[in-house]
C-alpha positions as CSV (number, residue, x, y, z in Angstrom):
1,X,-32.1,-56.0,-20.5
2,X,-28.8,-54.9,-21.5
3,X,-29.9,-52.1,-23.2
4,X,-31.5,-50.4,-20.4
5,X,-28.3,-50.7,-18.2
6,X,-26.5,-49.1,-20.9
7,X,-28.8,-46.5,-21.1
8,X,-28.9,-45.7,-17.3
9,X,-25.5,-45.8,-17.4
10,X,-25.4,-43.4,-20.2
11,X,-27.6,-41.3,-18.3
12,X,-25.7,-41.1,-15.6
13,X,-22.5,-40.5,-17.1
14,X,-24.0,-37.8,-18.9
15,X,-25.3,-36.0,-15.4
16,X,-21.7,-36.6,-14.0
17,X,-20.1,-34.6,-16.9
18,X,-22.8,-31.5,-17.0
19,X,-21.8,-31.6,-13.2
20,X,-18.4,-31.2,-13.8
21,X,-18.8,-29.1,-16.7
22,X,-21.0,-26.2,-14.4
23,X,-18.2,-27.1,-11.7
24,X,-15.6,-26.0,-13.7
25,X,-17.6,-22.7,-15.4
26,X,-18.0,-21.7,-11.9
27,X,-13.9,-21.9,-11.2
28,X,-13.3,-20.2,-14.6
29,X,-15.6,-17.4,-13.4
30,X,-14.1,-16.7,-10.2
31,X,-11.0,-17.2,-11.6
32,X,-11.6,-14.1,-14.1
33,X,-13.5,-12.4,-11.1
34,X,-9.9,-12.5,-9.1
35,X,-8.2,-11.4,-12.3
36,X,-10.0,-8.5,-13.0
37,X,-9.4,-7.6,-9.3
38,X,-5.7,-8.1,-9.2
39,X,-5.5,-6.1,-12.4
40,X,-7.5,-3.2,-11.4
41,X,-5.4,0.0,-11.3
42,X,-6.2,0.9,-7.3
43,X,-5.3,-2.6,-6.0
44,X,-1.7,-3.1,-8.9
45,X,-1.0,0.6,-7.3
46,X,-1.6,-0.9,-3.9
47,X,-0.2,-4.2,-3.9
48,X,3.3,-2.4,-5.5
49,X,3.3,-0.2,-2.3
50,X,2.9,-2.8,-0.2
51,X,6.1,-4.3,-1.2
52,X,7.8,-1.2,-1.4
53,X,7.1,0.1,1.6
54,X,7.3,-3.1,3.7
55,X,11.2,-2.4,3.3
56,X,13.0,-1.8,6.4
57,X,15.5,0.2,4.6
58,X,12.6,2.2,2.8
59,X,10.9,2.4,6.2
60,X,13.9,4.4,7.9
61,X,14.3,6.3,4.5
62,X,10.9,7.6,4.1
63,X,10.7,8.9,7.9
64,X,14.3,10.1,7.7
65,X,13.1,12.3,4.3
66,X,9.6,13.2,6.1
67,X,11.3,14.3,9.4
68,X,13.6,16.5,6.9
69,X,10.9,17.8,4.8
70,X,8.9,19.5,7.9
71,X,11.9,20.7,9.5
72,X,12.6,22.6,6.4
73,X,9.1,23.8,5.7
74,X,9.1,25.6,9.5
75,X,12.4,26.6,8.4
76,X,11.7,27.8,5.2
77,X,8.2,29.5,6.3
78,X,9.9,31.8,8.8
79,X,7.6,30.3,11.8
80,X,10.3,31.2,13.9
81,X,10.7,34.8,12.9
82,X,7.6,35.4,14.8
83,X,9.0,35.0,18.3
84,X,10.1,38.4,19.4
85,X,10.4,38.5,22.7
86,X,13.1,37.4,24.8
87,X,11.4,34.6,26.5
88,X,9.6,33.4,22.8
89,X,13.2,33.9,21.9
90,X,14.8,31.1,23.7
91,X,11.9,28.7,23.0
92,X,12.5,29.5,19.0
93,X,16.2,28.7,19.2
94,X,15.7,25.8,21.2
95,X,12.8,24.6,18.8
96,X,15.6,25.2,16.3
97,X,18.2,23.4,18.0
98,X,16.3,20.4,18.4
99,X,15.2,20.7,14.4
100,X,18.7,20.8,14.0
101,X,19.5,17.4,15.7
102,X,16.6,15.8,13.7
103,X,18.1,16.8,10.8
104,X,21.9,16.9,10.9
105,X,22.3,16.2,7.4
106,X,21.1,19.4,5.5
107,X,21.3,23.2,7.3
108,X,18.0,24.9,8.4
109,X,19.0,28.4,7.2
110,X,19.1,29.6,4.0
């Protein structure tokens, strides 16, 4: 009679270890899953943004640098050499007084 509650007890020691043994192949795989996802190039690329850009400093620098990089390209494109007329005139030199104040740091005209 021993023998057979050694042998259930075998048996059952055996189904609790191929339990934990496909329990933890299942966390191995997902943990590779989430590794090959971290290291994929689009979300290392993405993730390194993120940080970057989450800056406040960084913030105020890259719209500082964007608001200075489309004042100059209307500057540099001679958009406002198309207004002629008196009246277009005053609306381009205003439009370049007010690029001006965006952009204090660098001068419009080259």
């Amino acid at each position: 009679m021993k023998t057979i509650n050694k042998m259930d007890l075998l048996v059952q020691r055996i189904i609790a270890l191929e339990n934990k043994q496909a329990l933890e192949l299942h966390l191995i795989k997902r943990e590779f899953h989430d590794t090959v996802e971290h290291l994929n190039p689009l979300n290392f690329l993405k993730n390194t943004f993120k940080g970057f850009i989450t800056s406040p400093d960084t913030k105020s620098h890259l719209l500082h640098n964007t608001i200075d990089l489309a004042t100059h390209f209307i500057a540099k494109n001679r958009v406002l050499s198309f207004f002629e007329k008196p009246i277009k005139n005053i609306l381009g030199n205003t439009l370049m007084f007010i690029l001006n104040k965006i952009s204090p740091k660098k001068s419009l005209r080259s």
